[in-house]
N, C-alpha and C positions, 0 to 999 in steps of 0.2 A: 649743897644745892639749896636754894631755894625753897620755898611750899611750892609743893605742884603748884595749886591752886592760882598762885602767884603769877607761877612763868609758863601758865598753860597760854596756849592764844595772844602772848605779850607781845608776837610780833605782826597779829594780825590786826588788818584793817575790820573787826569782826561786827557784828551786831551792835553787841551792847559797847562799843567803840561809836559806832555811828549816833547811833543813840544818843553818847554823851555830846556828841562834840557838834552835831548836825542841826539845824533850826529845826524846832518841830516839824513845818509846815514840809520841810525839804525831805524830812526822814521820814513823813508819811507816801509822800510819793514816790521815794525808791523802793520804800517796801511793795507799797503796790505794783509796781515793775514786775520784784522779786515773786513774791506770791502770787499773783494773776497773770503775770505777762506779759503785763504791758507796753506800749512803745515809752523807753526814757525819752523826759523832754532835756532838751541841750542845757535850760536856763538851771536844770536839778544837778544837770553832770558839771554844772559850772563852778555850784556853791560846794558842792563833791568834793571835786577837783582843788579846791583851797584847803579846805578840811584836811584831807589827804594829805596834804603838801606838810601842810604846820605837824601833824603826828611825825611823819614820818618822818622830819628834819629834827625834832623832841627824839627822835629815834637814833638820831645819829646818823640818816642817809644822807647823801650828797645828791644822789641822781634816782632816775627811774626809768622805767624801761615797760616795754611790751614785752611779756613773758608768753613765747606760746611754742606750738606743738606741731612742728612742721612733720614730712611725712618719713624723714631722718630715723623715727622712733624713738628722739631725744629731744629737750628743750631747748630754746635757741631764744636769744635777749642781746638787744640794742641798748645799749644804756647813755642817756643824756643827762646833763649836769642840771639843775634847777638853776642855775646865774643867768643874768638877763645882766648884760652892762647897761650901766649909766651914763651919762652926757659927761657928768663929775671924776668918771675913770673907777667908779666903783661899783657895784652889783649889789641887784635883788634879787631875792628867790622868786620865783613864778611858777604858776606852775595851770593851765589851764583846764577848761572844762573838754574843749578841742583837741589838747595833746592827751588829752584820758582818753577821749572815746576813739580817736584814729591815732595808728602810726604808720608809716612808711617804709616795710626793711625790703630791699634787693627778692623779688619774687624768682628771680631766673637763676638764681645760686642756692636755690633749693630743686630735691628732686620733684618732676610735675608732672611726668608720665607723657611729654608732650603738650601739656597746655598750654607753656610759655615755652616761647622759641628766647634763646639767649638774648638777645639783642629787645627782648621786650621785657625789661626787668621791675616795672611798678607792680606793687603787691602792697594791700591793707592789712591791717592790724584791726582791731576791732574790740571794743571793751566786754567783757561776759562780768555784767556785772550778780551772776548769779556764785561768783569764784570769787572770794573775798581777795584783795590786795594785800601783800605780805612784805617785810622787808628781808631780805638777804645780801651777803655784803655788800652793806652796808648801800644797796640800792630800794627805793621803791619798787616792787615787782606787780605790775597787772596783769591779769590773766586775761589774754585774747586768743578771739579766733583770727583765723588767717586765709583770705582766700585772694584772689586774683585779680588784675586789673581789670578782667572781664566776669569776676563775678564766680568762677568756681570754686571750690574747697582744697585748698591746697597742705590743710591740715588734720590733725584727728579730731581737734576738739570740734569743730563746725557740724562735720555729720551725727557724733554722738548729742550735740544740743539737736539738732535737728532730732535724731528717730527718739530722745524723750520728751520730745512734743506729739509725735507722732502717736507711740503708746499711752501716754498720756488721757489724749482725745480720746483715743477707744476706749481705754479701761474707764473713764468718765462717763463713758456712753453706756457701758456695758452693767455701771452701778447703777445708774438712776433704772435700767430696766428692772434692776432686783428690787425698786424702792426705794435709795439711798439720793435723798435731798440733798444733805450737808456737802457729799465732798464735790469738790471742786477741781482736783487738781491730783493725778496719780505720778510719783516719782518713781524709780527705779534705787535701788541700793548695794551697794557693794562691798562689802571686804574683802583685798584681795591676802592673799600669805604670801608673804617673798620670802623666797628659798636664795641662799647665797653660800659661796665659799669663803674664807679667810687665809691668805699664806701671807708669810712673811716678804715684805719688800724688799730684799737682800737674793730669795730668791728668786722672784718674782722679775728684779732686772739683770738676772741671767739667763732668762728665757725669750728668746724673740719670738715664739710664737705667742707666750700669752701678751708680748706689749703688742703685736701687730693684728692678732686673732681674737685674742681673749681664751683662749682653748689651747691644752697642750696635744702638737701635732705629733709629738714622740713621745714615749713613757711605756717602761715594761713594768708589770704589775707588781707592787711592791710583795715582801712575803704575809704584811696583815693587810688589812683590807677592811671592808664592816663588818664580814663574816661573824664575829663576836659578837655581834649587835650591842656595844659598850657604848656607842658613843649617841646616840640616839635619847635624848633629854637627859642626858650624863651631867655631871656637876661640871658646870662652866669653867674653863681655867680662866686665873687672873687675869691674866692679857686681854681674850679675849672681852672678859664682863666689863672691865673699865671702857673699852673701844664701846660696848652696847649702853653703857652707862650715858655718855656721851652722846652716843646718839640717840637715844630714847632725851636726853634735855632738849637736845636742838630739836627733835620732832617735835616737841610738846609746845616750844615755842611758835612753833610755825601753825598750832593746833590742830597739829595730828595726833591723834590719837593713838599711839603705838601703846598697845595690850599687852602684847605675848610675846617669849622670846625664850625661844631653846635651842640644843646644839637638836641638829637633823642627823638622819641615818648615818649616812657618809662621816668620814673622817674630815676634818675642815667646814663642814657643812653646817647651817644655822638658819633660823627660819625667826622672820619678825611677822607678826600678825597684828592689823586695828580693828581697832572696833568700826561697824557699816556707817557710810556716809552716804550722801545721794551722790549717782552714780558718777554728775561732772565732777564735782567734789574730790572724790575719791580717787577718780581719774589724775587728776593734778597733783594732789597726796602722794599717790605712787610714782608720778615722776620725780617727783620733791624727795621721796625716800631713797629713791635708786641712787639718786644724785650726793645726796647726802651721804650715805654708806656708802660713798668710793672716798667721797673728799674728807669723809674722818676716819676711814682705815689709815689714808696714808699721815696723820695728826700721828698714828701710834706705832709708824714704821709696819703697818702692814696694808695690804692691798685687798680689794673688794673686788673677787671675780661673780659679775650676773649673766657667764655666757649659761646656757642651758648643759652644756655639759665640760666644765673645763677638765674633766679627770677621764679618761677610759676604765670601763671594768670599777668603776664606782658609782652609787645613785645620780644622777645629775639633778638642775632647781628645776622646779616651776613656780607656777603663781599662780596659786586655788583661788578662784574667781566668784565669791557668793555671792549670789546675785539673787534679789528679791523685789516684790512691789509694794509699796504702800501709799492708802490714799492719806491726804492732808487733812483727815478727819479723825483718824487713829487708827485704820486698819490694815495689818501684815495680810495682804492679799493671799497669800500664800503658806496664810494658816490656818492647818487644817480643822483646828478648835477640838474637844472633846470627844468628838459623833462625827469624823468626815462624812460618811456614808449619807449623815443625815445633813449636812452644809453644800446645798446646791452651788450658790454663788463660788466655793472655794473650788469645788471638781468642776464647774464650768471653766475657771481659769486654770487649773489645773489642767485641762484636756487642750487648752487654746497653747500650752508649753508644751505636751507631751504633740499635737499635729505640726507645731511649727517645728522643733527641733525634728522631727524624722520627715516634712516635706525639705526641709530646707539645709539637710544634715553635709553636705558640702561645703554650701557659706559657712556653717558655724566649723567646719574644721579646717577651712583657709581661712580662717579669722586668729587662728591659735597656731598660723604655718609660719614658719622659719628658717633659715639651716638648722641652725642651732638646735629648734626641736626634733630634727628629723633623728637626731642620737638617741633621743629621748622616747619619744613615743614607738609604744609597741616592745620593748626593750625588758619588761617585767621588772621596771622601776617607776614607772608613769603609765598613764591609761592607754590604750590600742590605739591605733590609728582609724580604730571602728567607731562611729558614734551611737551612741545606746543610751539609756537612761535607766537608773536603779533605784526603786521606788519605794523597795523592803517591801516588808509582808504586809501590815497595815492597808498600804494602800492599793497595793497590789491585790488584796484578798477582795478588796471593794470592788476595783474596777472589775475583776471574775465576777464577781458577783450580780453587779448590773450588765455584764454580759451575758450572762446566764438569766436574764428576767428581773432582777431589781437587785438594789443591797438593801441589807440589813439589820444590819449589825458591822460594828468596825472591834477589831483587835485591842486589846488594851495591853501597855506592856508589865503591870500588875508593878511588884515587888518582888526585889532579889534580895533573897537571905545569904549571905555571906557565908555562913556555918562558923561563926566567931560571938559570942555571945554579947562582948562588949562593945564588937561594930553595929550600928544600928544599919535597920533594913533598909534599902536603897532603892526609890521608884525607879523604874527600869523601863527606858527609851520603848516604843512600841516601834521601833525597827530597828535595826542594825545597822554601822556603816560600810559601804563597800570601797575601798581605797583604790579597786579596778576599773571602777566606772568610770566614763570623762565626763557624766554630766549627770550628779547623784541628787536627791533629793534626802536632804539633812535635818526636817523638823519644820522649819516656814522660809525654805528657800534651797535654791539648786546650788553645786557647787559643779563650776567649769572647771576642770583640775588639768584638761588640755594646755592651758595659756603657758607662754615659756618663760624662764624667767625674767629676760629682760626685755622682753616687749610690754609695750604699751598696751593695756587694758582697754583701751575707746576702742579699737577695732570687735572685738571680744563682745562688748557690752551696744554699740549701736547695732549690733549685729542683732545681739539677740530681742534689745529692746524693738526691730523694725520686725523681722517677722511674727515674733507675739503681737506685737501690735494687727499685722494684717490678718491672723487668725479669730485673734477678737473680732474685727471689724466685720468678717466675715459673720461670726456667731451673732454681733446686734443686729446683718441685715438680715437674719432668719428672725430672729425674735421678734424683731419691732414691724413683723408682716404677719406674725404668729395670732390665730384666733383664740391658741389655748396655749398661754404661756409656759405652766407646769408641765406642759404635755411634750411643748416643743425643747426645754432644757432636756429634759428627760432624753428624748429621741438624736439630740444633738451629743451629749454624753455616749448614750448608746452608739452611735455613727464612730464617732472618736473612737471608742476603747475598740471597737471592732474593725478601722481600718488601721489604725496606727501601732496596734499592740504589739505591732514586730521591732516597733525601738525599747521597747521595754527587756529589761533579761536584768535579774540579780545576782548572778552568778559568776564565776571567776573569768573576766576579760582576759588575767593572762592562760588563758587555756588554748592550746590548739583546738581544741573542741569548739570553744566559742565561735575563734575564725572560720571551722567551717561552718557552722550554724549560721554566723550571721550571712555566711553568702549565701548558703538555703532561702533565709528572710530576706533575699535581696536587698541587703544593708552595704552600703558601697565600703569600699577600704584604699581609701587613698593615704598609699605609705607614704609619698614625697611631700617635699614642699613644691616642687617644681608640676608634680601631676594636680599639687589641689590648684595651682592657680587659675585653672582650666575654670573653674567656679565662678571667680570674680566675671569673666563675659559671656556665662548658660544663660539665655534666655529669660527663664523665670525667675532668675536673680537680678539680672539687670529691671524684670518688668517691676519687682517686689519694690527695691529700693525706688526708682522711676516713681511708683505711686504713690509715696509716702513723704516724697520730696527729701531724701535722705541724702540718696545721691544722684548724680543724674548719669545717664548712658555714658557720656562723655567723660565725666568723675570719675565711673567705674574700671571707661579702658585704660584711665590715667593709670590707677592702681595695679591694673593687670601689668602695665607695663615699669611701674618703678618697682612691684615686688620681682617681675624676673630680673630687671635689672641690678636690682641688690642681690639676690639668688646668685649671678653671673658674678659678681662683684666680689663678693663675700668668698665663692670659692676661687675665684685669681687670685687673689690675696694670701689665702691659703696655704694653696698650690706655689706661688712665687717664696713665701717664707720658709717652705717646707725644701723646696728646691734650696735656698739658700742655707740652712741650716745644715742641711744633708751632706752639699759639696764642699762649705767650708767650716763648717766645726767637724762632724761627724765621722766622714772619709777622712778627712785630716788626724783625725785622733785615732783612728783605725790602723793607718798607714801608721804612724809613729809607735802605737801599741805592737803592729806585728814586725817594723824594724827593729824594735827592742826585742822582741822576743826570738828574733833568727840572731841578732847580734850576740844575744845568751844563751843559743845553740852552739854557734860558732864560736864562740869561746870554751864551752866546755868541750865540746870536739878538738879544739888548738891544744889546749892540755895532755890527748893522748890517754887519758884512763878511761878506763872503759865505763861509763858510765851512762844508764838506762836514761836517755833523752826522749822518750817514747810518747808522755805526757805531754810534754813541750812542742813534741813534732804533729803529735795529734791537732795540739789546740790550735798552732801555726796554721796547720791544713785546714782546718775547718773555719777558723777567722778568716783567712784569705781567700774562703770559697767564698762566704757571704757576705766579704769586701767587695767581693766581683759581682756578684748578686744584689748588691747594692747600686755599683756604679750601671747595672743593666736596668735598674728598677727606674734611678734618677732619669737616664735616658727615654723609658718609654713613657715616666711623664711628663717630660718636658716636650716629646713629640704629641702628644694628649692636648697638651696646653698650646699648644701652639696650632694645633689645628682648629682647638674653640673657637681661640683668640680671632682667626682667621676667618670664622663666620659673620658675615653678615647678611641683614635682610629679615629674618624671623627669628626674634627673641626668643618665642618658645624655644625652638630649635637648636636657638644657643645654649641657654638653659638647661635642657635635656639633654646637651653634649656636656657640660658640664656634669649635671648631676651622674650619671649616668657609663661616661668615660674616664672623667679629671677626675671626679672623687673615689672610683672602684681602684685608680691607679695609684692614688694618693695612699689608700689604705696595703696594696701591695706592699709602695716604699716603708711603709712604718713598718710591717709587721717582718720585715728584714731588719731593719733599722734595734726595733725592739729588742731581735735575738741578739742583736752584738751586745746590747748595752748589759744584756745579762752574762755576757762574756767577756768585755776589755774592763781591764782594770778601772775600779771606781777613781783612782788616782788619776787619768786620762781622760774618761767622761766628761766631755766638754759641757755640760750643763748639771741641773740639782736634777735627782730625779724624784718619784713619784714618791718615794719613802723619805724622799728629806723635806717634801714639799707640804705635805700631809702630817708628818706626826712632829715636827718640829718647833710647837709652840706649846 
């Protein structure tokens, strides 16, 4: 390899690339774009746009393309050639300032929730030039937004640029009231951790659920499991570390910063972590990563499963979601410094997280909905389906404190003596982590540890960045009417810790006890993906986003209706693979396992010696009881499915016959299905199962 150094950012169109290659005059005015805001003029995206071209043909590209983020939850790219023919029958490269800022792809062969009707298929591309331009095979990639011939948001990236303008404004408003001149401009930041599996592609395309699903719809529990807890930052095997090798280059190329990388709980399980970027940034980073770790598993003969739970009865992924603010002056908004007690500005923002997160705790848990997660959460492997916030003792001790009449004094976490002489003593966190929480507070920022592991992160993050934003907004129009400013932070703190304090709890989420506490707190508990989508059009979610320009009424019903429709989608697919797998691998290898085994009755009965068949007749009886129990399983989900299928008119309705009927039926057929597999001969088992899937590399 390389020096990092070298091949960090070598395929990006980055800064100090602009820098190099840009006229002064031209690189001062993108920056100021970039850092202020401003509208690009066409004649800056012109002399860009050349720039751009020469790099990235120095690069080895042929073409380029609008790289962006339809509502798929995956990237989607047009790619055109640079050749412009000549009069001569030869070709120039070209490359404009006009084909940078717009493109043109098919709006009506994505999902729209109803925006566009088929037959009105014009849809923009749109340049962010806040998202550096990167090459991948061997294309120019731009990073755009995507919205409609009529102007709405047909993607993820649009509304997350939007609500970090939004928070922005506030928290800018919210500093100069504390006296803060300099900053100018508050961003949002993120790290997320992607959680994934690894199995071999051998066995991978002997399973039709995980090519059609991503999830295995069958599997009896192997005899290990994680129970050992061995595999959990375990020494990497060779296969695997060369596959992270590889891709820890190509990330670094693309300048991501990929940090961290260990084997996870689970058997097959691994987790990559980067270091925080701002939040659009990061956002692209993690589709770039997801993307990347499928298409170099398979470089090494194995496969990159990111559904949320492709194993039963093992941890499934997510993606902890840090998320923090900082102004362009140099301040972690969301650090609490030495003295929180005594750092007004930081428990002001602090409080403006802890009201938005428990008024608006619905949106933030259909922000983090999927099928996929519905395995997951609540499951005592991932956080409840309850949202809550865990603050530890520190701060927790504070806000008692000014509930009770003022704080003062904050917790220190001192020094821990080890009891070993030659280890030195270790400053010690002043709180603890709770890995129960879905939305913890870690030192100078939150971790959303909801998000699944293969969705996309914008949902997540303009989510939280628009109602922090409206809480602030709310706290500058108090202050900036306030005769006594000290007085009014004060009473506005006090207000906060005293109505909101019931999203607070640091205690163990997977507790029965919590669930019923938190309905005591009237803390909602929306289990499904299909009950949170109810959120996307309540009122005060549609009015939240509506004022902040994030997204509009119409944006919101769109969503409400492409998430039931993938909801609906997601388990037809399912349900059809699972039906097909059942009637012709499964039955069929059932049927020929109990033919052989009456045929090896019947033969040692033809012999005439008397010999104890008793075993043999048992096992026969009882495999062909839940041969029968099977073909009655398959039937009444196929009458399930068919009745879904048969609804029209109310999405919800569909949805919820889905969630509700097809999948409660879906899980009968397995857990029949299951018991054979631990019964017919592993030599007949029409597919790998969970022990060869798992511990085979």
């Amino acid at each position: 390899m390389s020096k990092l150094s070298e091949i960090f950012g070598s395929n990006v169109f980055n800064d100090s690339v602009m820098r190099e290659r840009l006229p002064k005059a031209t690189y001062k005015a993108l920056r100021k774009t970039l850092d202020a805001g401003l509208p690009l003029d066409p004649a800056v995206a012109e002399v860009v746009a050349n720039a751009m071209k020469d790099w990235a043909i120095e690069k080895g590209a042929t073409h380029f393309t609008h790289w962006f983020q339809p509502m798929t939850g995956i990237t989607a790219e047009k790619h055109d050639s640079f050749i412009n023919p000549t009069p001569d029958g030869r070709v120039i490269m070209e490359f404009s300032g006009k084909e940078l800022i717009k493109g043109e792809p098919d709006a009506s062969s994505f999902p729209s929730g109803g925006l566009r009707a088929t037959f009105e298929a014009r849809g923009y591309t749109a340049w962010d030039c806040t998202s550096p331009a990167f090459i991948k095979d061997n294309s120019l990639c731009i990073p755009t937004a995507f919205c409609s011939y009529t102007g709405e948001a047909l993607d993820k990236k649009t509304p997350l640029l939007r609500s970090m303008e939004a928070l922005s404004k506030q928290a800018v408003r919210l500093l100069k009231l504390f006296g803060n001149t300099t900053a100018t401009q508050v961003t949002t930041t993120v790290g997320p951790e992607q959680e994934y599996f690894i199995i071999d592609k051998k066995m991978y395309d002997l399973r039709k659920d995980l090519i059609f699903t991503g999830r295995t719809l069958f599997g009896a529990k192997p005899p290990k499991g994680q129970e050992l807890e061995d595999h959990y930052f375990g020494s990497i095997k060779e296969r695997i570390s060369a596959y992270m090798k590889e891709l820890d280059e190509e990330l670094w190329k693309l300048g991501i910063s990929a940090k961290t990388k260990h084997n996870e709980v689970a058997p097959a399980q691994h987790e990559l972590a980067p270091i925080f970027a701002t939040t659009n940034i990061a956002t692209d980073h993690n589709q770039l990563t997801m993307e990347l770790m499928q298409k170099i598993a398979l470089r090494h003969g194995l496969v990159c499963l990111l559904h949320e739970k492709p194993f039963a009865g093992v941890n499934g992924s997510g993606k902890h979601n840090n998320w923090s603010m900082a102004s362009n002056d140099g301040q972690n908004l969301l650090d609490p410094g030495n003295t929180p007690h005594e750092n007004q500005q930081f428990l002001v923002f602090l409080c403006a997280v802890i009201k938005a997160v428990d008024e608006y705790a619905d949106l933030l848990r259909v922000s983090a909905a999927n099928p996929g997660n519905d395995h997951r959460l609540g499951a005592n492997e991932a956080p409840p389906a309850i949202i809550s916030i865990f603050l530890g003792d520190q701060l927790t001790d504070i806000l008692e404190q000014i509930e009770k009449g003022g704080a003062t004094s904050s917790k220190q976490g001192g020094l821990m003596n080890i009891g070993v002489t030659t280890l030195p003593p270790l400053p010690k966190d002043s709180t603890d982590r709770n890995r129960t929480s879905p939305f913890a507070f870690t030192g100078n920022k939150f971790e959303f540890r909801m998000v699944g592991s293969s969705q996309s992160i914008a949902a997540a993050n303009f989510t939280l960045n628009t109602i922090v934003a409206e809480e602030i907004e709310q706290i500058c129009d108090r202050l900036e009417k306030a005769a006594d400013f000290d007085a009014e932070v004060e009473k506005i703190i006090f207000e906060i810790v005293k109505n909101h304090k019931r999203i607070i709890f640091n205690g163990n989420g997977y507790s029965d006890e919590w669930v019923a506490e938190a309905e005591k707190r009237g803390l909602p508990n929306i289990r499904t993906t299909v009950e949170s989508i109810k959120a996307l059009v309540a009122e005060k979610n549609l009015a939240v986003m509506e004022k902040h320009g994030v997204l509009s009424r119409v944006e919101m019903h769109s969503r409400y209706e492409i998430s039931l429709e993938h909801y609906i989608k997601t388990i037809n697919i399912e349900a059809l693979t699972m039906l097909e797998m059942a009637k012709r691998q499964i039955l069929p290898a059932v049927i020929n396992f109990t033919t052989d085994l009456a045929a090896s009755i019947n033969s040692i009965q033809a012999t005439g010696l008397e010999v104890d068949i008793s075993v043999q007749s048992e096992l026969l009886s009882e495999v062909s009881s839940l041969a029968a129990a099977l073909k009655k399983k398959i039937s009444e989900l196929e009458d399930s499915l068919s009745k879904a299928q048969a609804m029209h008119g109310d999405t919800y309705e569909q949805a919820y016959s889905y969630r509700f009927d097809v999948f409660e039926k879906m899980g009968e057929l397995r857990a029949v299905a299951d018991k054979l597999e631990t019964m017919v001969d592993a030599d007949v088992w029409p597919f790998p199962t969970y022990g060869d899937m798992l511990f085979n590399i």
